[in-house]
N, C-alpha and C positions, 0 to 999 in steps of 0.2 A: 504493500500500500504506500509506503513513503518513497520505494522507488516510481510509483503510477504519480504520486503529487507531484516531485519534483520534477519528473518528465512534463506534466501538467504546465510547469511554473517556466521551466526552461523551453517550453514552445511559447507561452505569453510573451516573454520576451523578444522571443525571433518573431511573432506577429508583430512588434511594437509597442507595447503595452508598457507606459509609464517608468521608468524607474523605482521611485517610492513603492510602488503597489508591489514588482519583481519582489524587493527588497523585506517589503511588508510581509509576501505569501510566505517567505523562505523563514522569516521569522518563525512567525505563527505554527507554522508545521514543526518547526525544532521543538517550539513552546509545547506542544499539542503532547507531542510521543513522548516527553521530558515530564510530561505529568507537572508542571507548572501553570498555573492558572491565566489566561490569556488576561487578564486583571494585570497580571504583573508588567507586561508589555507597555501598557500605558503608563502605569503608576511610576514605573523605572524613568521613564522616556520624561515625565516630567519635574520629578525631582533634577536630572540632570540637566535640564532648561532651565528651571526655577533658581536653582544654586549655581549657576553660574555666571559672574558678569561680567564677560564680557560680550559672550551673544548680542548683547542691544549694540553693539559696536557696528555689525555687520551693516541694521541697514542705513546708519547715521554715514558710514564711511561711503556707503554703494551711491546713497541721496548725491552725497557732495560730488562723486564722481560723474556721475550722468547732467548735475548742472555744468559743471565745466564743460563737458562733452557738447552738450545744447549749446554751449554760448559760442562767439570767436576765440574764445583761448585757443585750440588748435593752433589758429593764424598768428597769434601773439607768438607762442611758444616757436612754432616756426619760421618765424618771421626773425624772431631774438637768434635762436641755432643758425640761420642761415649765416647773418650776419657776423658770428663767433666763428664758423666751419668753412661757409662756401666757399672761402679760397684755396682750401685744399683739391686735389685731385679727387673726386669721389665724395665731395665734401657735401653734397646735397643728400646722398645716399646717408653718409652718417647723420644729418641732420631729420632724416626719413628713421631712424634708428632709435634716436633721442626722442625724438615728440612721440613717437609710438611708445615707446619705455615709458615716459613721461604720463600715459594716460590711460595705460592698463597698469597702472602701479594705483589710478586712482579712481578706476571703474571697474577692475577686476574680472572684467571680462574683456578675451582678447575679441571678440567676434565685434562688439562695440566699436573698438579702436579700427578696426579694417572697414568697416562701416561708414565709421565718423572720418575716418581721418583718408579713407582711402581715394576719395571723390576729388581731394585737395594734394596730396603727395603724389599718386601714380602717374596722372595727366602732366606734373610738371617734371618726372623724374624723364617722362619720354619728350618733354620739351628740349630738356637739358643734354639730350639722344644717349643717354644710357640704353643699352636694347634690351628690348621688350621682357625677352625673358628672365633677363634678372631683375630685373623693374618688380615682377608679377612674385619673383622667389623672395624679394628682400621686402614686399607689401605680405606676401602670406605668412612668414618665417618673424616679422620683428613683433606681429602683432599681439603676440603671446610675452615680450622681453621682459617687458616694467613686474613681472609676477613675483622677483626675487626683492623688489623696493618695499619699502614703509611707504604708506599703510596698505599695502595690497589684501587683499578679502582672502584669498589663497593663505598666505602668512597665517594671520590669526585663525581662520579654522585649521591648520593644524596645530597649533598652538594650544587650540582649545581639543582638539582630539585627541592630540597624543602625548596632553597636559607637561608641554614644552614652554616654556617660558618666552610670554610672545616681542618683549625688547629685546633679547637676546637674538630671537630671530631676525627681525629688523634690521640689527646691526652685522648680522651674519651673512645677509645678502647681500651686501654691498660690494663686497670685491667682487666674487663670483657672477652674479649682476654685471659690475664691470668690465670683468673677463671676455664676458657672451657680446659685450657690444664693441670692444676692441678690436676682437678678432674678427667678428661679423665687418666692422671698421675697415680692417686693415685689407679683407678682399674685395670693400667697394673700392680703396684707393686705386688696388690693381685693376678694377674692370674701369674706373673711371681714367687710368693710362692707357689702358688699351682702346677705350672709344672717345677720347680725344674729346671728354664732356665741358662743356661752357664753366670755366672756372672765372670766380668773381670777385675784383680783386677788394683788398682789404682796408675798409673804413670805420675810423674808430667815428666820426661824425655819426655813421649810421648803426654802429654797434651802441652807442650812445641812446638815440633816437630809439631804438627796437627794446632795447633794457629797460628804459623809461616808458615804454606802451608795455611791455609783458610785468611788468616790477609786482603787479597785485598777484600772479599768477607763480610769478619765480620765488616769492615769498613763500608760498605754502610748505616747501620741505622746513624750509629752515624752520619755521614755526611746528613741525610735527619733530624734527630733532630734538630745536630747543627745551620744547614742551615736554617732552617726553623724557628723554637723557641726563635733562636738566634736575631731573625731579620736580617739576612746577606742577603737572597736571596729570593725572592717570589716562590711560586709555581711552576709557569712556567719557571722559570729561574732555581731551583732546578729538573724536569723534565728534563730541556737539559742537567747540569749536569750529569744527573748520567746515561744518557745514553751517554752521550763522557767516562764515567770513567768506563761505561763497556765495550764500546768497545777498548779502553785501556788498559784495564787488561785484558779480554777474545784472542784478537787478535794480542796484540804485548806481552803482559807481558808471561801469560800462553801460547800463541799460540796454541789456543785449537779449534779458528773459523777461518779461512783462508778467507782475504777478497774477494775472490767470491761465499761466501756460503752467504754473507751477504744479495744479494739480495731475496734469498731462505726465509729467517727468515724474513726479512722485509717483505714479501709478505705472509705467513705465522701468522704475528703478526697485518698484515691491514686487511685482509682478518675479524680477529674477533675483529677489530675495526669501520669497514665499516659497519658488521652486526649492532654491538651497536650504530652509527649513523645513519644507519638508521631506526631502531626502534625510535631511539631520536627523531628523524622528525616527524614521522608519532605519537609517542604520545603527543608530544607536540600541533599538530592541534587538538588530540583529548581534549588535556586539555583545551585549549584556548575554546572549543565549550562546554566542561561541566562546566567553569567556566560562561561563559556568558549564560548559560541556567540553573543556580545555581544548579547544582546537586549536590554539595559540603552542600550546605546548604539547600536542600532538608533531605538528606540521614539525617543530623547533627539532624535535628528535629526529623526526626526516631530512632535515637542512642539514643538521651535525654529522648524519651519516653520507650525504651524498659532498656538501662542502667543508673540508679538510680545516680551512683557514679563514682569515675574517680577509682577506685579498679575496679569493675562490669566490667566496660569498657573495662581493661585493658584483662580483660581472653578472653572477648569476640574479643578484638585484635590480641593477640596471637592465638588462635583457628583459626582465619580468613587468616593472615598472613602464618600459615603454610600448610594450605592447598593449598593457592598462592603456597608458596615454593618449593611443590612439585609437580606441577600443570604448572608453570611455569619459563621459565629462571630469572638465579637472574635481567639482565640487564633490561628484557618487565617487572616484576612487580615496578622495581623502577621509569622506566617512566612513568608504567599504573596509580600504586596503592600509590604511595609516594602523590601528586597531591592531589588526594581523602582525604587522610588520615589524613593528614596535619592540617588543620582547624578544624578537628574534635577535632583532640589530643590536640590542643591549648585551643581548647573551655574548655576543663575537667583539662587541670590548667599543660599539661605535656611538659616539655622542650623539644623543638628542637630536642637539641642533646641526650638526653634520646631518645626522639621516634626514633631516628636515629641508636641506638645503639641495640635500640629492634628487629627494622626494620631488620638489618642486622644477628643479632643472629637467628631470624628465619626461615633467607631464608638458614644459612647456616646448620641448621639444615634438612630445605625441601630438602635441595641436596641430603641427603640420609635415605629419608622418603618411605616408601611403598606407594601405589603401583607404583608410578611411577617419586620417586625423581631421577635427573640425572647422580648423583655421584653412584647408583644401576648398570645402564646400562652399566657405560665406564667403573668401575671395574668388569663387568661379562663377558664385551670384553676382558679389560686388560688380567685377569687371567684362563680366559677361562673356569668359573663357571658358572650353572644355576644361572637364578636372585632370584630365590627362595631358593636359597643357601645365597646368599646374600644379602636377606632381613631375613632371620634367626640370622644370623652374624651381621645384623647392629641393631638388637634391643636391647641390652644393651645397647651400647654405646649410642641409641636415646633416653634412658631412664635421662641415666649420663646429656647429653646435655638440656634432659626438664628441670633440678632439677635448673642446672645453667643459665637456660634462665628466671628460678619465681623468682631467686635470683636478678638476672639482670631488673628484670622487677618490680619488688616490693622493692628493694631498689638505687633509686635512683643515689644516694651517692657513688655505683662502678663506674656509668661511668662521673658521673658530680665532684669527687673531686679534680683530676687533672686540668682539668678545672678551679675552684675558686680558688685553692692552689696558681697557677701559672700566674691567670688572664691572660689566653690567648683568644684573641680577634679572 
């Protein structure tokens, strides 16, 4: 009978049936034969909501990112990178790199930024006669970048799932983060020497002028560092921040959102917060039933016997990991597979916040993973290319991003030195 359910549950799936509900059936039926009271599913799911605060963070951060996103910021923001980069070789590419980092760092979803940002960077990147197809590999590939920055939505729910300490995090994606856009960097400089791209030459008059129109906009990190690192203000309390200081600057300063659009975006920006809760729900009863039916410590015993070392381990993680990636949303593997993972990686001697940095560089690589990463799909709607165009176009760039995920993944020391450096708790 429980193999008939779960045959059941794993064809709903393949018809397309919701995630939460998958998640939900596969509960339910552990709960069921476990002689646990389906009571408990609930009653578990909301103490672990209730007691914890950071949750309300999620969709104060999500709000503030979709007003940005609705206003001109983009143009601001790229308009200042230009000014700072365009004179390099390829310097519009990395400026194409920056404002996409820049805005899935603060809407958390990269399908937004390819969306938002895509209508205004691809058009100009083929002005500048970058060719097409790395145009289309460096708009699917960067849109996912900003996931490793503060306050990315990615961050804190693992933070909160795999009860990791969420400033530590923060501060730990910051090289690694810088890593991915360097090197991403350093092969638009080569493709922007090879096609002989319109380089611009250098004005501090206009870097000036461009720092002074974005200054409401470039202020936000500093104010989420200071706030935070500083010790001045908690989480949640930098969350309400910096969504009064957007909607301050987007709607009286710039007057760029007119307060009855507002309810538009907020409904817009719950709509992919309400999805991400309730997935939360539904895998957190699934974790509470593989925790008390030790499947964590099942699997562990099978890992020790097939991988010898915490090296061995670590390929066979990333292998795993990106197949998640692209296989499923960043938000269902971090409530499914973070849980899992978790005790395993501690067993083999790996920090927290390293697995946590791993965790994240992988899924943002799945976003635009063949055959069916999701950052493929919403740039082949965006720009109205086969996806088979755009899994051609994205394999460089998923080559660049392996090299800096073994770097990230085998040395430690990029994402934990900030970290020790500054003893952030």
């Amino acid at each position: 009978m429980i193999a008939a359910l779960i045959g059941i549950i794993i064809l709903m799936a393949l018809l397309g049936a919701p995630v939460f509900v998958v998640i939900s059936a596969f509960a339910m039926v552990g709960f069921y034969f476990t002689d646990i009271p389906l009571a408990a599913l609930v009653v578990d799911t909301y103490n672990k909501f209730a007691n914890n605060p950071v949750l309300y963070t999620i969709p104060l951060f999500t709000f503030a990112g979709f007003i940005l996103a609705e206003s001109r910021a983009s143009v601001r923001i790229v308009n200042f990178s230009r000014a700072i980069l365009g004179w390099l070789p390829g310097g519009f590419a990395i400026v194409a790199l920056v404002a996409c980092a820049f805005f899935t760092a603060f809407t958390g979803a990269s399908g937004v930024t390819i969306i938002a940002l895509g209508g205004l960077l691809y058009p100009a990147l083929i002005k500048e006669k970058y060719p097409e197809r790395f145009s289309l590999g460096l708009m699917t590939s960067s849109g996912s970048l900003g996931l490793l920055f503060p306050p990315s939505l990615p961050i804190i729910i693992f933070g909160v799932v795999g009860e990791t300490s969420i400033p530590q995090l923060f501060v730990a994606g910051f090289i690694p983060g810088m890593l991915l856009i360097l090197l991403l960097g350093m092969y638009s400089t080569f493709i922007g020497f090879q096609a002989k791209v319109v380089r611009e030459k250098i004005s501090f008059q206009h870097i000036i002028e461009t720092t002074v129109d974005a200054k409401w906009e470039l202020i936000i990190p500093v104010i989420v560092a200071a706030g935070i690192y500083g010790g001045y203000v908690t989480l949640g309390e930098m969350a309400t921040l910096i969504v009064v200081y957007a909607l301050i600057v987007e709607v009286f300063i710039h007057k760029e959102i007119r307060i009855r659009h507002l309810p538009v975006i907020m409904n817009q920006s719950m709509v992919l917060v309400g999805g991400i809760l309730i997935i939360m729900g539904a895998a957190l009863a699934l974790t509470n039933f593989m925790i008390d039916a030790q499947v964590p410590m099942i699997i562990l015993d099978y890992m020790q016997d097939v991988f010898k070392s915490k090296w061995t381990f670590l390929i066979g993680l990333n292998i795993f990991l990106l197949i998640v990636g692209c296989v499923m949303d960043i938000y269902s593997a971090l409530l499914v597979v973070v849980p899992l993972i978790m005790p395993i990686a501690v067993s083999y001697g790996i920090h927290p916040v390293h697995l946590g940095i791993i965790f994240l560089t992988n899924m943002e690589i799945g976003y635009s993973t063949p055959p069916v990463g999701m950052n493929l799909f919403i740039a082949a709607f965006r720009f109205n290319k086969p996806v088979l165009a755009l899994y051609r176009s994205a394999i460089p760039f998923i080559i660049i991003l392996l090299i800096a995920l073994m770097a990230i993944t085998y040395i430690p020391e990029l994402s934990l030195y900030l970290v020790n450096k500054f003893g952030i708790q």
